[in-house]
C-alpha positions as CSV (number, residue, x, y, z in Angstrom):
1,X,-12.5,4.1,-14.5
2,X,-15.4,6.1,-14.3
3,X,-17.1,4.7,-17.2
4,X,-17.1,1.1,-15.6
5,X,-18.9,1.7,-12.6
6,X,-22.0,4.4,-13.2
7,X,-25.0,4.9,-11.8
8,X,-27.9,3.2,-13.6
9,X,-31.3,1.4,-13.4
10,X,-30.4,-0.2,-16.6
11,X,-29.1,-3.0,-17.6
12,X,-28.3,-7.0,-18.1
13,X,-29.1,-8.5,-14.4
14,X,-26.1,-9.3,-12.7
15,X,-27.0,-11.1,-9.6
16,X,-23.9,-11.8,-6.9
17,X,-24.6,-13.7,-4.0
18,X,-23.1,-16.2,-1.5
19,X,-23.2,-20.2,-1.6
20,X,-25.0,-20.1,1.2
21,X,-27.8,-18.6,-0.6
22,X,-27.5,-20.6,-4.1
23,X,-30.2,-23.3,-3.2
24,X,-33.2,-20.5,-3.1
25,X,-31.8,-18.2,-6.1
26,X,-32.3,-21.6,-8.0
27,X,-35.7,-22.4,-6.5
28,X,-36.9,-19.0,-7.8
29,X,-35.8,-19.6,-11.1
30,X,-37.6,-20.8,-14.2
31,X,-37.7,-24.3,-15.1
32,X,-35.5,-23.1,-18.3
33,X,-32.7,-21.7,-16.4
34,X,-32.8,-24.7,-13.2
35,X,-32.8,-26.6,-16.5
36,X,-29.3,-24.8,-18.0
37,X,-27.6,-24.8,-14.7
38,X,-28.0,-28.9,-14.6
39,X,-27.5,-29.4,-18.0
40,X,-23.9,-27.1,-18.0
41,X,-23.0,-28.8,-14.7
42,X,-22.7,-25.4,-13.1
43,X,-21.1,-26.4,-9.6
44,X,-22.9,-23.6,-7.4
45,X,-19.8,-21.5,-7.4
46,X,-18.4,-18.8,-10.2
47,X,-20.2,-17.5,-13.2
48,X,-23.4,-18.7,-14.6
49,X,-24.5,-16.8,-18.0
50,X,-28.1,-17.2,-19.4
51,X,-29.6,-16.3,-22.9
52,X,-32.9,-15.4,-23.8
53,X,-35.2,-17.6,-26.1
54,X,-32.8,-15.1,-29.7
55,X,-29.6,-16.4,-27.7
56,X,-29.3,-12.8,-26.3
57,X,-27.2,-12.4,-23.1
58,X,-30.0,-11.4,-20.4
59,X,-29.1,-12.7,-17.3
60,X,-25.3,-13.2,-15.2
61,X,-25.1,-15.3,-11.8
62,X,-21.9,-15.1,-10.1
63,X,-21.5,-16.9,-7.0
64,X,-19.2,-16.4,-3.9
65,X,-17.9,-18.2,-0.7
66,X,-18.2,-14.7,1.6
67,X,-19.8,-11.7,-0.3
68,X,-18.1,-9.6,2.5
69,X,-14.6,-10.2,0.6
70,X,-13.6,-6.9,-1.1
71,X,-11.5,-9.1,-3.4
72,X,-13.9,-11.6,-3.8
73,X,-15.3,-9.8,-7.2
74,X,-11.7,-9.3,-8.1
75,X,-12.0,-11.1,-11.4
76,X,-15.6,-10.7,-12.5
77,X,-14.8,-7.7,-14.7
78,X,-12.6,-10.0,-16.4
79,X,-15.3,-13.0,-16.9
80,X,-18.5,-11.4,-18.1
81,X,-18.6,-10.3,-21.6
82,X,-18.5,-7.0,-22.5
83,X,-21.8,-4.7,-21.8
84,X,-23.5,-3.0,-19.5
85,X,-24.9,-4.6,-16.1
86,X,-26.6,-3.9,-13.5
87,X,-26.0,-5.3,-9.9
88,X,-28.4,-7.3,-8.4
89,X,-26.8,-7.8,-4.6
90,X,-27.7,-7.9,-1.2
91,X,-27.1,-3.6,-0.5
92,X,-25.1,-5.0,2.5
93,X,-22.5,-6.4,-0.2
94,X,-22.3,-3.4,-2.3
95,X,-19.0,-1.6,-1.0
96,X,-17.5,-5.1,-1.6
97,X,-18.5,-6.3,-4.4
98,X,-17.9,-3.1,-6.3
99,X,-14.4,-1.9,-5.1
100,X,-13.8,-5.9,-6.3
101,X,-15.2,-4.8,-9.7
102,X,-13.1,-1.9,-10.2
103,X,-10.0,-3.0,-9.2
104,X,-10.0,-6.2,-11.4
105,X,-9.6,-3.8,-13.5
106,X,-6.4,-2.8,-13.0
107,X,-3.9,-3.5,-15.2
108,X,-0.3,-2.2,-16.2
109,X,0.6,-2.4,-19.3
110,X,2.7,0.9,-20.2
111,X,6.4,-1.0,-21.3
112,X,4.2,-3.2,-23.6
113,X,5.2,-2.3,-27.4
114,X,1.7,-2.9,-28.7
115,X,-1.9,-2.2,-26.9
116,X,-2.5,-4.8,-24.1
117,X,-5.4,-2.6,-22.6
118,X,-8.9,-4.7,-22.2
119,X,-12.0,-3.8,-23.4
120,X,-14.2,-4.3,-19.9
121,X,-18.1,-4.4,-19.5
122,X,-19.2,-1.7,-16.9
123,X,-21.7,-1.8,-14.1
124,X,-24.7,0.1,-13.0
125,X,-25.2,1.0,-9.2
126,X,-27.8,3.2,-8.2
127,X,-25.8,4.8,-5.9
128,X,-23.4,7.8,-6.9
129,X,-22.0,7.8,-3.2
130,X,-20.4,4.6,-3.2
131,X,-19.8,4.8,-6.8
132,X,-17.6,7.9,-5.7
133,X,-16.1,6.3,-2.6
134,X,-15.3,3.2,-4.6
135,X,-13.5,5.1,-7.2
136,X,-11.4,7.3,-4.8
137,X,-10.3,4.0,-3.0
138,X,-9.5,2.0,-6.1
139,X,-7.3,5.4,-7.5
140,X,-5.5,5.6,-4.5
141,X,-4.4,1.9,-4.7
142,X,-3.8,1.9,-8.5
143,X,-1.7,4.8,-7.6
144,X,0.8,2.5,-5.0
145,X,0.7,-0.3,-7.6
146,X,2.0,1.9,-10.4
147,X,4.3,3.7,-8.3
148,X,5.8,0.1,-7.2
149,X,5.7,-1.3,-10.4
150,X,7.4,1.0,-12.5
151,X,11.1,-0.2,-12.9
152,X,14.1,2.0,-10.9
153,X,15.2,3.5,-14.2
154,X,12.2,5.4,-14.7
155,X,11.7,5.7,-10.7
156,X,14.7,7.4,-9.0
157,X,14.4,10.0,-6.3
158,X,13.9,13.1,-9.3
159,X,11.3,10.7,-10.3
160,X,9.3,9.7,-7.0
161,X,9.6,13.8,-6.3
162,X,7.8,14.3,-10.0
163,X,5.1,11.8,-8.7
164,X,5.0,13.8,-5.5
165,X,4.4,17.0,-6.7
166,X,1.9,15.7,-9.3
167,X,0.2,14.2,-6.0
168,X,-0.4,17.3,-4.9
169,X,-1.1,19.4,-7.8
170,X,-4.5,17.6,-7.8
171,X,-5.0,18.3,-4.1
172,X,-3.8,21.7,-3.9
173,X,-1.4,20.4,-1.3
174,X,2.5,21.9,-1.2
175,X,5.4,20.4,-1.3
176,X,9.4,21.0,-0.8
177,X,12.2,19.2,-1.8
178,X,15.8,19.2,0.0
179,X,18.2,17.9,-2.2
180,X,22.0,16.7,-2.5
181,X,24.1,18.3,-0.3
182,X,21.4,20.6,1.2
183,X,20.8,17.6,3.3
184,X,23.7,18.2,5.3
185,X,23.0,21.6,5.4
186,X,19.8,21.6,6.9
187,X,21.0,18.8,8.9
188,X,19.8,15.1,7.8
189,X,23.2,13.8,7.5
190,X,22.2,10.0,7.5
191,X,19.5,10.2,4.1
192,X,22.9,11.8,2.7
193,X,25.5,9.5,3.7
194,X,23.1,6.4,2.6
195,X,22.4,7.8,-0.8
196,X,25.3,9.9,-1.7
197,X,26.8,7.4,-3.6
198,X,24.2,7.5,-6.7
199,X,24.2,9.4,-9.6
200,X,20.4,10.8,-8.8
201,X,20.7,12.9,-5.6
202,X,19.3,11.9,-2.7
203,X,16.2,14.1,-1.1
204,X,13.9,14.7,1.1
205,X,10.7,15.3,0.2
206,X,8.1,17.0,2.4
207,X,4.7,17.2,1.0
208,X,1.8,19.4,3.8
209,X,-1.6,19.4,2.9
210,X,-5.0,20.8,5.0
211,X,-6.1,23.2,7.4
212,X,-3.7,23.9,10.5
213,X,-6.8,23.8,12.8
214,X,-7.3,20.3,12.1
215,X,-5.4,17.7,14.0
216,X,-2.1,16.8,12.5
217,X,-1.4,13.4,11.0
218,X,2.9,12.2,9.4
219,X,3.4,9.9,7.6
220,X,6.6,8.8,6.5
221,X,7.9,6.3,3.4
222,X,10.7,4.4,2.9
223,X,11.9,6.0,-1.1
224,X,15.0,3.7,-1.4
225,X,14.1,3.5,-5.1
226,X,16.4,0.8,-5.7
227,X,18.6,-1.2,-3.3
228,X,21.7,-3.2,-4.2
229,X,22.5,-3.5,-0.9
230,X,25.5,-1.1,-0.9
231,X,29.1,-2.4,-0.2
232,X,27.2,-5.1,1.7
233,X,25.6,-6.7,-2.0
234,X,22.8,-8.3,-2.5
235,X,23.2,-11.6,-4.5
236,X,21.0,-11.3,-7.8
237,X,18.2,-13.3,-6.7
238,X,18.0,-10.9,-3.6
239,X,18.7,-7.9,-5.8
240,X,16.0,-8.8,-8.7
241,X,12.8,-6.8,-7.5
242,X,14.5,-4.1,-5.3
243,X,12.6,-1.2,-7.7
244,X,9.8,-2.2,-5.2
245,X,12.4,-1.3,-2.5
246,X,10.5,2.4,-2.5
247,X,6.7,0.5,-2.0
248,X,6.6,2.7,1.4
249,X,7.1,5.7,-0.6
250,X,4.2,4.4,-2.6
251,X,1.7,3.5,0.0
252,X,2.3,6.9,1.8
253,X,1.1,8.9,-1.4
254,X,-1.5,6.2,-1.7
255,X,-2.8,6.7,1.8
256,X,-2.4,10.8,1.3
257,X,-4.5,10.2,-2.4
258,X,-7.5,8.9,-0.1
259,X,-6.9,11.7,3.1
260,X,-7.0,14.0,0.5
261,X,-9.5,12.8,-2.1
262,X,-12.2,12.4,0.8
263,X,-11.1,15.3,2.3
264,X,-10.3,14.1,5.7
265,X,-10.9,16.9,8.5
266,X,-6.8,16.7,9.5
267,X,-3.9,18.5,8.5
268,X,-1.5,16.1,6.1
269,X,2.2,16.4,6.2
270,X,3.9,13.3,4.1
271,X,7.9,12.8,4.7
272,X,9.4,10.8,2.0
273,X,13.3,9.9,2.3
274,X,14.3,9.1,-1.5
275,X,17.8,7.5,-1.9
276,X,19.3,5.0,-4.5
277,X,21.5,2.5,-2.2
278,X,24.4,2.4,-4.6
279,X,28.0,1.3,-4.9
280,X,30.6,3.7,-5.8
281,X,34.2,5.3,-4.1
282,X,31.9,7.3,-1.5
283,X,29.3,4.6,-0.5
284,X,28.5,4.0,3.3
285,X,31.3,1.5,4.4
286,X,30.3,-1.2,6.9
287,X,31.9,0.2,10.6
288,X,31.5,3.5,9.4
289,X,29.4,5.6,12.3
290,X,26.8,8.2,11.5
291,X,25.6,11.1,13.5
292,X,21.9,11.1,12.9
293,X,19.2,14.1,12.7
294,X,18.6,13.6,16.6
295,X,21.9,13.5,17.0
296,X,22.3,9.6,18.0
297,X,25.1,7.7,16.5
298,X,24.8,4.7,14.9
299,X,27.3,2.1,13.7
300,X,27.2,0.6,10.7
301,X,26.7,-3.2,10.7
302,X,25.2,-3.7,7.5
303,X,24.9,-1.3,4.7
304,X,21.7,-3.2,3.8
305,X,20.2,-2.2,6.2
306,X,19.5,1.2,5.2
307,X,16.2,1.7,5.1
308,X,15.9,2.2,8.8
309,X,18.6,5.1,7.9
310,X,16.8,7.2,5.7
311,X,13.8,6.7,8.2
312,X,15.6,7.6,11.5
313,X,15.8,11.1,10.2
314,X,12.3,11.5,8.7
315,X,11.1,10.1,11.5
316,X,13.1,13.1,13.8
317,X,11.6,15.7,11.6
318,X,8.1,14.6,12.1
319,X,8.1,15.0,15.6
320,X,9.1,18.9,15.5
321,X,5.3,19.1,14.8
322,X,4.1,17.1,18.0
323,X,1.4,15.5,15.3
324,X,-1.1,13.4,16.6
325,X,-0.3,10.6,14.6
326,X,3.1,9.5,13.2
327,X,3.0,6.3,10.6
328,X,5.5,5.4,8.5
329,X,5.8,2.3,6.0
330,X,8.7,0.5,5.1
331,X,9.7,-2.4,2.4
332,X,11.9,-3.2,6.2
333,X,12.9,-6.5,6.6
334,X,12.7,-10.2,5.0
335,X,12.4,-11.3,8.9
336,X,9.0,-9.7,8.3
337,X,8.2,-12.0,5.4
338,X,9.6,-15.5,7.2
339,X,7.1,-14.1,10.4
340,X,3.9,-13.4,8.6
341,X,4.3,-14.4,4.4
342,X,4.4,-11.8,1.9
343,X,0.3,-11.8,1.9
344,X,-0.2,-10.4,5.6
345,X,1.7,-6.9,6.3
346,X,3.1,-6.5,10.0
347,X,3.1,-3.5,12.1
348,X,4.4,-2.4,15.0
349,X,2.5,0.4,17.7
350,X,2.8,2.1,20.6
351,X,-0.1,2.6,21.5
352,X,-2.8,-0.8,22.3
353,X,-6.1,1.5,21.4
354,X,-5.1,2.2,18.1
355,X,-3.5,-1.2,17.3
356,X,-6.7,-2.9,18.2
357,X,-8.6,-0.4,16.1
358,X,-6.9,-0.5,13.2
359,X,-6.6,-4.4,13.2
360,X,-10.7,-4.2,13.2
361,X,-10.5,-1.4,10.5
362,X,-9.0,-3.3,8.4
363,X,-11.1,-6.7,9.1
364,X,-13.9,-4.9,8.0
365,X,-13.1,-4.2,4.7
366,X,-10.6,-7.2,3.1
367,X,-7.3,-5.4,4.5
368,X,-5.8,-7.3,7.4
369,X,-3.3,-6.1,9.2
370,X,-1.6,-7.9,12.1
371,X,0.5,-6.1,16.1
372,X,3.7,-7.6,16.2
373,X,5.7,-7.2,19.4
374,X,8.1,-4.2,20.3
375,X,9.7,-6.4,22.9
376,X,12.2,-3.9,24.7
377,X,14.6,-7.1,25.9
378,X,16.1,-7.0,22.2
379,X,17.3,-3.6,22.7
380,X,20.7,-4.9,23.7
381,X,21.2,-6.6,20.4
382,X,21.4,-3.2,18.8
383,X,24.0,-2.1,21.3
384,X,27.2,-1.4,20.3
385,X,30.9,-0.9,21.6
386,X,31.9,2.4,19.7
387,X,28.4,4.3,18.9
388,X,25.4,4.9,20.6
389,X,24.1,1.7,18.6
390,X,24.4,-0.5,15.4
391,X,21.9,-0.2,12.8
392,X,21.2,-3.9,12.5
393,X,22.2,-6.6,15.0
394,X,24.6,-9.5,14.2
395,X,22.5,-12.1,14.9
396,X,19.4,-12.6,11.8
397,X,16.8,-13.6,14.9
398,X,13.9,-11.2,15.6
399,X,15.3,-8.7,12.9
400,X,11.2,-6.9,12.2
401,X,11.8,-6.2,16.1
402,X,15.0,-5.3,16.1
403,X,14.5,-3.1,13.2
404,X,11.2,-1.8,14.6
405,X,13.1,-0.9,18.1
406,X,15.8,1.3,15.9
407,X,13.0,3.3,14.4
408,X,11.4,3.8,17.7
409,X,14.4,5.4,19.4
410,X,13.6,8.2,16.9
411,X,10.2,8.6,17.4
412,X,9.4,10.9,20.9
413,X,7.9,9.2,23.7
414,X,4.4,11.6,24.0
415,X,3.5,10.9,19.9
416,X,1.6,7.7,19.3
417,X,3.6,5.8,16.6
418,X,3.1,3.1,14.1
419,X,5.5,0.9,11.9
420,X,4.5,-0.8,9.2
421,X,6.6,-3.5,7.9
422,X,4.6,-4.8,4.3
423,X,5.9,-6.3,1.4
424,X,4.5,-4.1,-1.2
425,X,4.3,-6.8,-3.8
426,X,2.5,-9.8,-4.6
427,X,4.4,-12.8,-5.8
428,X,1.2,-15.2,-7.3
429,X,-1.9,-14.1,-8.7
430,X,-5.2,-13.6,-6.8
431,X,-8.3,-12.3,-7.2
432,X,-8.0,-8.4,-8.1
433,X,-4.5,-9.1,-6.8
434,X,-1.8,-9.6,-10.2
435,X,1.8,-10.5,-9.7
436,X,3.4,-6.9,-8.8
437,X,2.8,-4.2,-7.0
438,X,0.3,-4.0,-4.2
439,X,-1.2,-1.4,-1.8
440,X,-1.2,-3.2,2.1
441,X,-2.7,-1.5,4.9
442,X,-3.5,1.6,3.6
443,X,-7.3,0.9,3.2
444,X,-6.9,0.1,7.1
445,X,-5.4,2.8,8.5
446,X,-7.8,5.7,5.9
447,X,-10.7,3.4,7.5
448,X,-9.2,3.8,10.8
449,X,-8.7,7.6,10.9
450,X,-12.3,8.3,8.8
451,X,-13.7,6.9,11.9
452,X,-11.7,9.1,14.1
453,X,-11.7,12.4,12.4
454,X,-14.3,12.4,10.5
């Protein structure tokens, strides 16, 4: 990655600019190229190459609708030939256009049998700060596609704990790892009871990272690293791309790549509850009731609905430390998807301030992110006649709420919280945006608390 974004005064011009600004690039230019662009019937939009009077490569024009788009660049790495370039942009573009660079180049290719890895062209920047900031953000994003993308076989909790550890290896961060039965024994009975019926033990893992001076920020992922739905199945269709069922898991370590890689002035502690939703003799049975870490007890509805179980007690642990920030992020609900697509990732907060902040943080930099509603009058559809509450309601209406409202019975009232409920895949390609996984909102929220604690 490194070698395809340097620092360098050298190179073949590569000039990137907006439509709006085509018109006087072209009056500028010398009656051979005004000539080419005519004769090729360039359009004023996409990639224009030029040759020299030996029909040497010497000049690239690529042209954009918004220059500010961090994913607007997405495929240039892809187009130009290979070589070395040197950008030619309004500075005010920079942070875009080269974090659109990089991550075009992403690619994952590690279950092909023969080499599918592209030889790319690499750009010069004379600027190692955003070369380095670009890089870090590009890692940490790579890192919560790969996680996502690599199929449940090869990504079960043991796994997810190995990807953990490695996480924080680099950083020097620590992390612990309550497994199996020790869940019970160190009381978070409902991460057991939802994953006890695998083969690979269900865990908690707790990764802390940073200076206990600093202000404390939790974050907590949903690692349900493959969900069949339980006793309550999913049909295949539903069942088909459930390794991506952990993608909260995977944007937490994502996010924590970035606090750490930049590091962020805060002390880091990462929850992740890692469970396979199985079926077998001792799965979770729908009507069953579960006493939770906080001691609430919870009928269970639907045993596909177990994400918000293996959250409810992370979510109790985190506030032991009173942080100043709890966020989790959860592959939660379809009700998400119908409300918002799979493109736009919804969350949830309890505090306006922040929500509004973070909604501009992410504006700024190509990663939108969008308040929904913890509307208290659907609290009664979690209600139920032999437990404290149900885990899901029995009607499908409102179900991000409702599943939202669960978590934040968990969460204590004096911690500001956020929920986000994402996708974690994308299902068509787009610019620097392949079929698979995807990182949503995490660029947000590390924009969001650089401004605040940095």
């Amino acid at each position: 990655m490194n070698k395809l974004l340097t620092t360098s005064n050298t190179g073949i011009p590569l000039f990137v600019i907006e439509k709006s600004a085509y018109q006087g690039w072209v009056n500028a230019q010398s009656s051979s190229n005004k000539n080419w662009l005519t004769n090729t019937n360039f359009s004023g939009q996409g990639l224009a190459l030029f040759a020299n009077e030996q029909g040497e490569l010497n000049q690239a024009l690529f042209v954009v609708s918004d220059a500010n788009d961090y994913f607007a660049c997405g495929e240039l790495i892809k187009l130009l030939p290979p070589g070395q370039y040197l950008l030619n942009a309004d500075k005010a573009h920079h942070s875009a256009i080269c974090f659109g660079w990089l991550i075009g180049a992403y690619q994952f290719n590690q279950y092909f049998s023969t080499d599918k890895n592209t030889a790319f062209p690499s750009l010069g920047v004379n600027d190692q700060t955003l070369i380095d900031n670009t890089i870090k953000c590009v890692e940490a994003t790579a890192l919560t596609r790969d996680l996502i993308n690599i199929p449940a076989a090869d990504m079960m909790p043991e796994h997810l704990s190995q990807a953990t550890q490695q996480l924080a290896d680099e950083f020097g961060a620590q992390v612990n790892h309550i497994i199996g039965d020790s869940l019970l024994e160190q009381n978070y009975p409902t991460i057991h009871a939802v994953g006890r019926a695998s083969v690979h033990k269900p865990r908690l893992i707790d990764l802390t990272w940073g200076d206990d001076n600093h202000p404390q920020i939790t974050l907590v992922g949903k690692g349900v690293c493959f969900d069949s739905g339980g006793l309550d199945i999913k049909p295949a269709a539903g069942m088909r791309n459930m390794k991506k069922d952990m993608g909260g898991s995977a944007h937490v370590l994502g996010l924590a790549h970035l606090i750490m890689a930049h590091n962020l002035p805060v002390k880091l502690r990462v929850l992740i509850p890692a469970v396979e939703n199985a079926v077998s003799s001792n799965a979770l049975r729908p009507g069953d009731v579960v006493t939770t870490r906080k001691g609430i007890t919870v009928e269970i509805h639907n045993t596909d609905a177990e994400g918000r179980l293996v959250l409810c007690d992370a979510l109790a642990e985190a506030n032991n430390d009173k942080p100043e920030l709890i966020i989790d992020f959860a592959t939660l609900t379809g009700a998400m998807r119908v409300a918002l697509g799979t493109e736009l990732p919804g969350f949830f907060s309890t505090n306006d301030q922040i929500a509004a902040d973070i909604t501009q943080a992410g504006s700024a930099i190509s990663d939108p992110v969008w308040r929904m509603p913890l509307h208290s009058a659907y609290d009664d559809l979690l209600s139920s006649t032999i437990a404290d509450m149900t885990n899901c309601p029995s009607v499908p209406f409102g179900g991000a709420i409702t599943a939202a409202l669960y978590l934040d019975k968990f969460v204590d009232d004096d911690i500001d919280w956020l929920h986000f409920d994402i996708m974690g895949f994308n299902i068509r390609n787009l610019s620097g945006r392949p079929i698979g996984g995807e990182a949503f909102g995490i660029r947000a929220v590390f924009n969001y608390l650089q401004q605040r604690f940095q």
